[in-house]
Backbone as a ProteinNet text record, in pm:
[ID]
protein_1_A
[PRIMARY]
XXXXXXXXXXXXXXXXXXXXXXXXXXXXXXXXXXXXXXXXXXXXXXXXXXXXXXXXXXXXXXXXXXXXXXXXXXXXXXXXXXXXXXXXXXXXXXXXXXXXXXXXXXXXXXXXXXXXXXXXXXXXXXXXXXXXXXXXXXXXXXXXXXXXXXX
[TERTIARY]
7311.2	7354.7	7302.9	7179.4	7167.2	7199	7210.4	7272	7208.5	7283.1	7212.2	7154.4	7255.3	7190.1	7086.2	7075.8	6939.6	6831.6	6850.1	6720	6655	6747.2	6682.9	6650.5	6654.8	6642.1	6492.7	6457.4	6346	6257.7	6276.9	6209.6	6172.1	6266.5	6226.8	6081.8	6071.1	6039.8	5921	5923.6	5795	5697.3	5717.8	5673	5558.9	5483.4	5376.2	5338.4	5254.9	5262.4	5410.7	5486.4	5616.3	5684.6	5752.1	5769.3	5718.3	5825.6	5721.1	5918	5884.3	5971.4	5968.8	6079.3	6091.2	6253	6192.8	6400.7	6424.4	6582.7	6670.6	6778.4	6863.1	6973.1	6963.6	6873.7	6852.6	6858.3	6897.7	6813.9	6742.4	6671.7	6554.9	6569.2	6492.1	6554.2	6434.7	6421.6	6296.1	6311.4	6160.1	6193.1	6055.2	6153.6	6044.9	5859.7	5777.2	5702.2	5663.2	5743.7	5705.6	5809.7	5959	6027.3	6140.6	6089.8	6146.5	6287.8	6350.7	6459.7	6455.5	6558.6	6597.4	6661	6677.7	6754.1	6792	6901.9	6942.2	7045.6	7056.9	7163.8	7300.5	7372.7	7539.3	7543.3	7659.9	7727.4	7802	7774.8	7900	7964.1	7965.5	8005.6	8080.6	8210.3	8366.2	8392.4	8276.1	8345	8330.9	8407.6	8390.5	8279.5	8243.5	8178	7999.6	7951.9	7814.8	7739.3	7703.6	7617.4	7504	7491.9	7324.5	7322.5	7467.2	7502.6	7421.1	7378.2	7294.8	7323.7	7289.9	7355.9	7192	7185.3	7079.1	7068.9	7069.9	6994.1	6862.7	6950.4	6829.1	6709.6	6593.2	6537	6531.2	6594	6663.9	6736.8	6795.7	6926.2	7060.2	7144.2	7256.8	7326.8	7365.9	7475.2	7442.2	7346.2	7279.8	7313.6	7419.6	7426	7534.7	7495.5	7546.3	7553.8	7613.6	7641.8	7634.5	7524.8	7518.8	7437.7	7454.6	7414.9	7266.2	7203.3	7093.9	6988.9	7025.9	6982.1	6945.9	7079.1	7014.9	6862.8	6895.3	6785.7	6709.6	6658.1	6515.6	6432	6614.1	6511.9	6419.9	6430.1	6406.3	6295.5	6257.3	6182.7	6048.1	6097.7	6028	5918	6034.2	5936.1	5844.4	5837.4	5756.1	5607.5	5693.6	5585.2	5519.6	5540.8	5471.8	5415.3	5398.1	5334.7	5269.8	5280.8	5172.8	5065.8	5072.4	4982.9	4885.5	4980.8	4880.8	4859.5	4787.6	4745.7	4627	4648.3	4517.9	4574.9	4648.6	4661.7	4762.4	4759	4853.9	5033.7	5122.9	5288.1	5260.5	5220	5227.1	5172.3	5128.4	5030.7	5159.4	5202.3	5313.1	5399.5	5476.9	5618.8	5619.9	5477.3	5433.4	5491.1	5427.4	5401.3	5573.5	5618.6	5763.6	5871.8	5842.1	5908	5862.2	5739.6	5732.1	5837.7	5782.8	5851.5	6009.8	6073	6216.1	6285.7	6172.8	6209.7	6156.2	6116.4	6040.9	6129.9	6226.9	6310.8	6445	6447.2	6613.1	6572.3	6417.3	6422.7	6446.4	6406.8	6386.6	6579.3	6608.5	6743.7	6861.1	6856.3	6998.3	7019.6	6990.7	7076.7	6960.2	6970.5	6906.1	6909	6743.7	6738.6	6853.4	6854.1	6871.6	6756.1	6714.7	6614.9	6641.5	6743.9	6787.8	6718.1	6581.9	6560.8	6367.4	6366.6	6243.7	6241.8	6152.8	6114.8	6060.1	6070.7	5962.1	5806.9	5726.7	5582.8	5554.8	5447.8	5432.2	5338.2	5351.1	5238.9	5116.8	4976.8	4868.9	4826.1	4931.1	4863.6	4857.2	5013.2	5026.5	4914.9	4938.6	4769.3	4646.7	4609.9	4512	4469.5	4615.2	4631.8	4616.6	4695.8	4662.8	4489.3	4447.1	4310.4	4203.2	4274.2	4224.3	4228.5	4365.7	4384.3	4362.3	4376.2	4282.7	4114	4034.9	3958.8	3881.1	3951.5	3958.7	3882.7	3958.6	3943.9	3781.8	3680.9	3559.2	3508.1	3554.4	3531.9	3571.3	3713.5	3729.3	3665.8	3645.7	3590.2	3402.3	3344.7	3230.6	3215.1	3314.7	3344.6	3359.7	3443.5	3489.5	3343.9	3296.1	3193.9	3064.7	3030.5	2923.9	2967.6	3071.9	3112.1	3122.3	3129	3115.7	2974.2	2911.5	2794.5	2748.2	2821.5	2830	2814.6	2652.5	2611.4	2531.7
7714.3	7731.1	7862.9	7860.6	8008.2	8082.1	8007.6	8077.6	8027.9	8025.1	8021.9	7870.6	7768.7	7642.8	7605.6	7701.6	7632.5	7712.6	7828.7	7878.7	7825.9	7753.4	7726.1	7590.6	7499.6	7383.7	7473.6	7504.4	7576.4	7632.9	7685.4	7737.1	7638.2	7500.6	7400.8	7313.5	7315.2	7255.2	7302	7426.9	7486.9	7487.5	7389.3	7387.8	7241.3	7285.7	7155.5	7165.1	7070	6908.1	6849.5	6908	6869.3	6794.5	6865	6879.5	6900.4	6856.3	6894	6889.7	6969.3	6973.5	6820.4	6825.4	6733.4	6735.8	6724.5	6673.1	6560.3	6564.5	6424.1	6478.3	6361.6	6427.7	6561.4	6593.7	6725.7	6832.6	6823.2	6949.5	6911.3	7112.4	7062.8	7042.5	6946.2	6913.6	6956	6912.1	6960.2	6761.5	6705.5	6585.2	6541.5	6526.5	6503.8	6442.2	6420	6375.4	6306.9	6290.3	6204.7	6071.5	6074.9	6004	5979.1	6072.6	6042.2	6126.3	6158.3	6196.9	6347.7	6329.4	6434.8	6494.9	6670.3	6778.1	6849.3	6855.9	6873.2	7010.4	7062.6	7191.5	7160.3	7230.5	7233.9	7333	7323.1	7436.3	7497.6	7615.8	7699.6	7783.3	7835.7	7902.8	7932.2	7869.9	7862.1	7922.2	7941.3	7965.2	8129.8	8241.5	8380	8366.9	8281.8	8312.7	8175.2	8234.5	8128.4	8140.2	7998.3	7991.3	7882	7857.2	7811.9	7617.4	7561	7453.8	7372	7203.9	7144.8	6959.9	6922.9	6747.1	6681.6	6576.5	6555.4	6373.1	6349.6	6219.7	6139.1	6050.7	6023.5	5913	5982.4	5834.4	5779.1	5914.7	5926.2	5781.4	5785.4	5675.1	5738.4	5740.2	5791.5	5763.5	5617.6	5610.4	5623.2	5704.2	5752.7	5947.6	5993.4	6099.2	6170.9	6316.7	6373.3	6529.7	6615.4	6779.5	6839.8	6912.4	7013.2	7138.9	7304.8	7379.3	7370.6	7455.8	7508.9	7544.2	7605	7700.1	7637.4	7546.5	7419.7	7366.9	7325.5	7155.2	7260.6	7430.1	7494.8	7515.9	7568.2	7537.8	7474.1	7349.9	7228.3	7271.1	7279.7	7253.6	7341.4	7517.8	7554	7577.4	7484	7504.5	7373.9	7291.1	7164.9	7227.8	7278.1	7374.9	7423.9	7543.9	7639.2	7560.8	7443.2	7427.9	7285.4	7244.6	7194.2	7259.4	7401.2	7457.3	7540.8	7564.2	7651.1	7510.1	7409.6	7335.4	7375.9	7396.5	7426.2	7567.1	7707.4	7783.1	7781.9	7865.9	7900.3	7954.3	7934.9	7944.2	8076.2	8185.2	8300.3	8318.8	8286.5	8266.6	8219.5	8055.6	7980.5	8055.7	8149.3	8182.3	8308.3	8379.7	8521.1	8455.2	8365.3	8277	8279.7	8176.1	8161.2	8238.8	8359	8489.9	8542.7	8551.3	8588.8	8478.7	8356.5	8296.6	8268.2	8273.9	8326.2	8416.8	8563.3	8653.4	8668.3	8517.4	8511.2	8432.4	8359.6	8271.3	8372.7	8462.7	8511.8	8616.9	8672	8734.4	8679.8	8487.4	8444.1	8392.8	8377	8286.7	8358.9	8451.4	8542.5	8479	8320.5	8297	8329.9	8318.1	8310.7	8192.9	8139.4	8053.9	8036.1	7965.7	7979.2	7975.3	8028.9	8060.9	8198.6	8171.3	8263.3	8330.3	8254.1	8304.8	8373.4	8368.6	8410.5	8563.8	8597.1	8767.7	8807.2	8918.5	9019.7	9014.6	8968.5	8989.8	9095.4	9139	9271.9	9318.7	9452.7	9506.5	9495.6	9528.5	9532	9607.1	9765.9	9872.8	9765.4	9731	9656.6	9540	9475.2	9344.7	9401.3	9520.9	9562.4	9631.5	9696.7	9735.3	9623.4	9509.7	9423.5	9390.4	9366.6	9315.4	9418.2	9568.7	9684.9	9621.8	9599.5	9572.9	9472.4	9352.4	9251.3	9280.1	9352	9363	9500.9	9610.1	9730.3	9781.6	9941.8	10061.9	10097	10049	10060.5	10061.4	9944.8	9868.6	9934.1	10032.1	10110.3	10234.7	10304.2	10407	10389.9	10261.1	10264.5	10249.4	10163.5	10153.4	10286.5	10362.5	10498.7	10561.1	10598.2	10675.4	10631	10557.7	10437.1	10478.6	10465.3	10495.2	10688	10764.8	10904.6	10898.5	10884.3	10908	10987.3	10982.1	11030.4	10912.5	10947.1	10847.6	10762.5
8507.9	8371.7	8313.9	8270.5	8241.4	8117.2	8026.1	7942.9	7781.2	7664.5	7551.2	7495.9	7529.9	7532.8	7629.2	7700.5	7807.6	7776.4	7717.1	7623.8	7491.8	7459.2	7371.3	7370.3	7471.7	7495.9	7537.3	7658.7	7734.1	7587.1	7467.8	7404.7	7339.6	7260.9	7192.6	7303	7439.1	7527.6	7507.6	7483.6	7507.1	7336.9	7263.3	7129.1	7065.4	7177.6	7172.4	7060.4	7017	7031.5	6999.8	6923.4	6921.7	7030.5	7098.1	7247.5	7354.5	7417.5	7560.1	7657.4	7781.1	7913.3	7966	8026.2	8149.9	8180.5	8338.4	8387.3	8369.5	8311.4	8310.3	8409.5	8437.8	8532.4	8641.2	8674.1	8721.9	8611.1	8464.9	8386.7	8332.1	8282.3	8197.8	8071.5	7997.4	7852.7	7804.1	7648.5	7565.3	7501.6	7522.3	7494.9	7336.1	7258.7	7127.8	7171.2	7113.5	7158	7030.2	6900.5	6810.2	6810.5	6865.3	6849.2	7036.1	7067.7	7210.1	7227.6	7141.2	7112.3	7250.9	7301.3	7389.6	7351.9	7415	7375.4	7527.6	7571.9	7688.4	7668.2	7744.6	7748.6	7748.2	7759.7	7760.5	7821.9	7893.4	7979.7	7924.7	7880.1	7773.6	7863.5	7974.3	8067.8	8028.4	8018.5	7982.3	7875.9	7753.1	7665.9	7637.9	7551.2	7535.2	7416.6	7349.4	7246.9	7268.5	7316.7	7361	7242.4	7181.7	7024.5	7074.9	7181.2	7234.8	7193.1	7187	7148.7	7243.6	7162.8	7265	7262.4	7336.7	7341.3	7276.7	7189.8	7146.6	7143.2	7200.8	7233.4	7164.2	7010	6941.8	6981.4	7010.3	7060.9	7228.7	7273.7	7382.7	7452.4	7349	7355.6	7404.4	7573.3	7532.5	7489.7	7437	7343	7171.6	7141.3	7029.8	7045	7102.7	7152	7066.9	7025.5	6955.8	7041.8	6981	7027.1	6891.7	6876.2	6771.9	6813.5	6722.8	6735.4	6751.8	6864.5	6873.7	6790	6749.9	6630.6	6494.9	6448.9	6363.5	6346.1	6505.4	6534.8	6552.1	6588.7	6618.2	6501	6385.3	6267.4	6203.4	6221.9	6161.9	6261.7	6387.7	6459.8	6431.6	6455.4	6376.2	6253.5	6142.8	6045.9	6049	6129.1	6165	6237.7	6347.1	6419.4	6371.1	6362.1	6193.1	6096.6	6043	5964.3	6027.1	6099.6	6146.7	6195.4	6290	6366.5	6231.1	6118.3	6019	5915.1	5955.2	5837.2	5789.7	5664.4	5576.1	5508	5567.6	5537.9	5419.3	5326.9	5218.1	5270.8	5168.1	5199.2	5256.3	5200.8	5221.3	5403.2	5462.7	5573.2	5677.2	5603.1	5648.6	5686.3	5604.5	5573.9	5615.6	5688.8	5774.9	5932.7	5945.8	6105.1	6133.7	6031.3	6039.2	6083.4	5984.1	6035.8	6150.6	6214.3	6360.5	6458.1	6412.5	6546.2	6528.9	6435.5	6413.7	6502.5	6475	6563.3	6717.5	6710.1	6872.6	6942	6871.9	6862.2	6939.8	6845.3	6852.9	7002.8	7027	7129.2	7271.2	7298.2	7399.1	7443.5	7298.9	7303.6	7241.9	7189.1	7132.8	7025.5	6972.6	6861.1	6751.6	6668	6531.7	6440.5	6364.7	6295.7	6158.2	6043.1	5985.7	5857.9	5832.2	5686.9	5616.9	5531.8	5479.8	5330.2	5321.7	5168.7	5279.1	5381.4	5461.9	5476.9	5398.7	5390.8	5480.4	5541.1	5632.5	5565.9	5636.7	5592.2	5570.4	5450.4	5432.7	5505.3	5548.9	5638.5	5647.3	5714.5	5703	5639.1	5592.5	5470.2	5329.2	5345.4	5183.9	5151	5234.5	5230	5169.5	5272	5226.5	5096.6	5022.2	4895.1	4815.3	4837.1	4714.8	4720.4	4775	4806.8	4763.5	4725.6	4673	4502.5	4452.1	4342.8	4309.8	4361.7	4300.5	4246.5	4374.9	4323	4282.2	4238.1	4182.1	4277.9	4229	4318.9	4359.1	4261.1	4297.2	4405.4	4444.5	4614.2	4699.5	4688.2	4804.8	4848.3	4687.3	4687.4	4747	4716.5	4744.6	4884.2	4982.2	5099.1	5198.5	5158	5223.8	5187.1	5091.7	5089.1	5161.9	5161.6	5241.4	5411.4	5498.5	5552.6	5613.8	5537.8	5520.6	5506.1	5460.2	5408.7	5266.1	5251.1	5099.6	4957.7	4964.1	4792.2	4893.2
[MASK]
+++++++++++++++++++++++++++++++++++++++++++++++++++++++++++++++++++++++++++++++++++++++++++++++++++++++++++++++++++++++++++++++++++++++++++++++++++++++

């Protein structure tokens, strides 16, 4: 198979404690580890337009069996992930993580999440500016000079 539904089955698989791998039928699926629910690939081969579509097995029941986008069910998965692994940390922290693995997401599997209101984290200059201005320029200036040796 090889292709966008089996990446992202393989990427959901790989999202412990969530998930976890295992073969059914001879593929590899990504199999819940809170509810049992399986996520198995599709063969898109056939089609000109591959969107990483996946068969989902609730409970891993097959006659509990549905076909929906990839990309959907990672979301959801994602932001479970992400905020289980940062418990304790603030949205801002959350919604940094998020956006990495989005784009860790679209690098392993071609498709893309959906979180459409999720900003680019701001850089490590900008961080460090607010943290200037919160607690005034004093601090930097006494820092750099301390550092130089100067004063």
């Amino acid at each position: 198979m090889n292709g966008k539904s089996e990446a992202v089955v393989g990427f959901l698989a790989n999202l412990l404690p969530l998930y976890d791998g295992e073969r059914h039928e001879g593929l590899w699926c990504a199999r819940s580890l809170i509810d049992g629910t399986r996520i198995l690939p599709i063969d898109e081969s056939d089609s000109d337009d591959e969107q990483g579509w996946v068969r989902v097995q609730w409970q891993g029941d097959p006659s509990r069996e549905q076909e929906t986008r990839g990309d959907m069910l990672a979301t959801v998965a994602l932001d479970r992930y992400v905020r289980l692994q940062g418990a304790g940390y603030d949205e801002e922290a959350i919604a940094g993580e998020l956006w990495f693995m989005a784009r860790h997401f679209h690098f392993k599997t071609g498709c893309d999440v959906y979180l459409p209101q999720l900003k680019e984290p701001p850089s490590q200059l900008r961080r460090v500016g607010r943290v200037v201005l919160k607690f005034g320029g004093g601090v930097l200036v006494n820092a750099v000079s301390k550092l130089s040796g100067v004063g």
